[in-house]
Structure formats: C-alpha cells, structure tokens
C-alpha positions as CSV (number, residue, x, y, z in Angstrom):
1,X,254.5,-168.2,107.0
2,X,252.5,-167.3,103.7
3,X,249.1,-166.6,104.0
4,X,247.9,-165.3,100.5
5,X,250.0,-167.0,97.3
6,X,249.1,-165.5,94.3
7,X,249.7,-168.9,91.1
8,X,250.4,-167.6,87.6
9,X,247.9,-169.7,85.5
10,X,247.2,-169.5,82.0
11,X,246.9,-173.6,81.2
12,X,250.0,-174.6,79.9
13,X,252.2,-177.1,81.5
14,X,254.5,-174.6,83.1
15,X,251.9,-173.1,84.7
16,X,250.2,-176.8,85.8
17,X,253.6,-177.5,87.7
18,X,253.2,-174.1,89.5
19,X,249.8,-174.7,90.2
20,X,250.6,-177.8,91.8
21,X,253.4,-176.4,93.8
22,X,250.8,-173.3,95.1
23,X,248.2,-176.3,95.5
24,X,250.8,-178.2,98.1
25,X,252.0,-175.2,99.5
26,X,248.0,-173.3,100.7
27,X,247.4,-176.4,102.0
28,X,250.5,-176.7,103.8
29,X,250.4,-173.1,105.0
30,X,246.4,-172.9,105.5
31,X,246.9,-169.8,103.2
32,X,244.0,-168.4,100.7
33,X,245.3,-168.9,97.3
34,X,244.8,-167.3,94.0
35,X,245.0,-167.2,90.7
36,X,245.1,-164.9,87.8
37,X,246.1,-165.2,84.0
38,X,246.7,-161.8,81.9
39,X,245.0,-160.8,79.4
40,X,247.8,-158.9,76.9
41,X,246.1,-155.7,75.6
42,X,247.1,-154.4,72.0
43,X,249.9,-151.5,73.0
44,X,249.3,-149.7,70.1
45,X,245.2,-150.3,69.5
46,X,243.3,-148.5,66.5
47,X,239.9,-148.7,68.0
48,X,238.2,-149.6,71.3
49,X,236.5,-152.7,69.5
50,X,240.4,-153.8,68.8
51,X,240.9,-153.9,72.8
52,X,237.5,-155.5,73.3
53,X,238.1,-158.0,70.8
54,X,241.8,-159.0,73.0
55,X,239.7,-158.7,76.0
56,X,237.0,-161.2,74.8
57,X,239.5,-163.7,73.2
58,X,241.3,-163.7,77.0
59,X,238.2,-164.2,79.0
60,X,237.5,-167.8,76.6
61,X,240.8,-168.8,76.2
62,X,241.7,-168.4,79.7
63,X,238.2,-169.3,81.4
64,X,238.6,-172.4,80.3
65,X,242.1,-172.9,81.9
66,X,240.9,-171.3,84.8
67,X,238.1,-173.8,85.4
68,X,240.1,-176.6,85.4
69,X,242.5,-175.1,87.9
70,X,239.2,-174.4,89.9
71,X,238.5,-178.1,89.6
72,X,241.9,-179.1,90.5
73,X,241.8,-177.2,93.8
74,X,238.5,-178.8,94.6
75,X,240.0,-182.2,94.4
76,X,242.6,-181.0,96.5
77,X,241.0,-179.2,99.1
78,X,242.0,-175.9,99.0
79,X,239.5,-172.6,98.1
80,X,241.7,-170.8,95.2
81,X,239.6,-167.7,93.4
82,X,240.7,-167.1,89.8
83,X,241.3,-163.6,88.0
84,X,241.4,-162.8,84.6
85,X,243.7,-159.8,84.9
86,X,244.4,-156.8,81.8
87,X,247.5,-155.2,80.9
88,X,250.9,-156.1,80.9
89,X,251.6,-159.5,82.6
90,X,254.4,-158.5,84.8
91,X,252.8,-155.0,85.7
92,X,249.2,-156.6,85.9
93,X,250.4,-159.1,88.5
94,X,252.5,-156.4,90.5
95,X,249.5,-154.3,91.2
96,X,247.3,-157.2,92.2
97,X,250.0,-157.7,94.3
98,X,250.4,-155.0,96.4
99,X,246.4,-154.6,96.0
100,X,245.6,-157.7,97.9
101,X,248.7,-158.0,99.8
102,X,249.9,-161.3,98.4
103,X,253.1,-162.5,100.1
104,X,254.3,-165.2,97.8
105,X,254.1,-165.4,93.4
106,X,254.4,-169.0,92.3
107,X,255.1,-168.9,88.8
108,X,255.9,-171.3,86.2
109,X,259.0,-170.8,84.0
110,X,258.7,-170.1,80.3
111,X,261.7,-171.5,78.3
112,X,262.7,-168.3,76.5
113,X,265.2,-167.9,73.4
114,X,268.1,-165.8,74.3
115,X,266.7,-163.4,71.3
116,X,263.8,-163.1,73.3
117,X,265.1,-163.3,76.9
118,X,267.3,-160.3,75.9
119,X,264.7,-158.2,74.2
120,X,261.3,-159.8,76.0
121,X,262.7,-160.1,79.5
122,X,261.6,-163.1,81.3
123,X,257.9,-162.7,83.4
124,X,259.6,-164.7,86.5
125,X,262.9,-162.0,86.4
126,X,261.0,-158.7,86.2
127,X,258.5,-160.4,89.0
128,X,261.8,-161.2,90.9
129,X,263.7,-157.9,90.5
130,X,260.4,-155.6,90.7
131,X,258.4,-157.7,93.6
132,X,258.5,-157.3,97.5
133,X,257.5,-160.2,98.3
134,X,259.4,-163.7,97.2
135,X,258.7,-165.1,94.1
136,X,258.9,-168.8,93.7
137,X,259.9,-170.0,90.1
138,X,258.9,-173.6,89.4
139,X,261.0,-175.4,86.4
140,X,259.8,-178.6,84.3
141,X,256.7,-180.7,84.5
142,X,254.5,-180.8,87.3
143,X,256.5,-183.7,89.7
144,X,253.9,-182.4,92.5
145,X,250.2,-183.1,91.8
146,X,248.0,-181.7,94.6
C-alpha cells in the first residue's frame, strides 16, 4: 500500500513516537522511508550571514537528532535517509513531497496553545488540508518502539 513514507523528525518526543510508528509501518509495507527536519529561515533576514548562521545552527542541532533516528532504523531493520530541509516547515515538506513522490507523512503532534493554534496553525493541519497524499498524525509518547 505505501511505498515511500516521509517521518517528520526533529528529536523531540513527538517526533520519536512518529518515528516509531514510520519505523513499524516501512517495515510492514517494505516501503523506503525518510526523514527530514526543517531548518526555519529568518523571514525578514538583514544579511546573508543572518540566513547562514539559521542554516548552520539547523544542520548541528538537527544532525544530531537525525543520527540517532539513523541508528534507530539500523536496529530495526529498515534503510531510512535523512534530510535537513530549508524554509517553511509545512511548505518545505510539501515540496519534498510531491518531489519524491512520497505517499504517506507521519508526523508527530505538537501540543499547541489555542493563542498559537489560531495564529500559528498547526504543521499536522496545513499538512492535512494542503497534502495529496494521507497524512498520519501520531499523539503522545512513543507506545510503538521499532
């Protein structure tokens, strides 16, 4: 049924229970799994060093998170290639997307004010509404550990 998932990982336990969720579910499927954390560019930067400086605190920060997913994958099995995506998270992830043809998003859910779900928007909701292929939202800890 799904033979490219794209996992939403960026270290923190929401995004550990969606990994392990994608984990179980390429194995299940046999499908090639990836995944990508984004790397939030200043909208409004002064300087190019401003947007190197974002893009160089991204690449440690999340290199780190996504080596252990690569080592979590190992022990289970299953290939997964990581990304360190740029941009805006929910447009970032929509063109890698429809760029590699993923047909399923596993993403953890981030517990949001209502302040901040009404002027933020949730990632999982603008994936869900904007997407064309399903998007699987994983809630709590990680209850599945591939």
């Amino acid at each position: 049924m799904f033979t490219k998932i794209l996992v939403g990982y960026d270290g923190t336990p929401h995004s550990d229970a969606a990994l392990g969720v994608a984990l179980d579910l390429a194995r299940k499927y046999k499908a090639q799994l990836h995944a990508a954390a984004v790397a939030r560019l200043p909208d409004f930067a002064a300087t190019v060093g401003e947007v190197q400086a974002a893009i160089d605190q991204a690449e440690e920060q999340y290199g780190e998170a996504l080596g252990r997913a690569e080592k979590r994958a190992r022990q289970a099995r299953v290939r997964l290639q990581t990304h360190l995506l740029k941009g805006h998270e929910a447009k970032a992830i929509l063109d890698f997307v429809g760029r590699e043809g993923c047909d399923l998003i596993v993403i953890g859910a981030r517990p949001l004010s209502t302040v901040q779900r009404y002027l933020l928007g949730g990632l999982s909701e603008a994936l869900a509404r904007y997407c064309g292929c399903p998007v699987l939202v994983v809630k709590g800890p990680a209850k599945l550990r591939a």
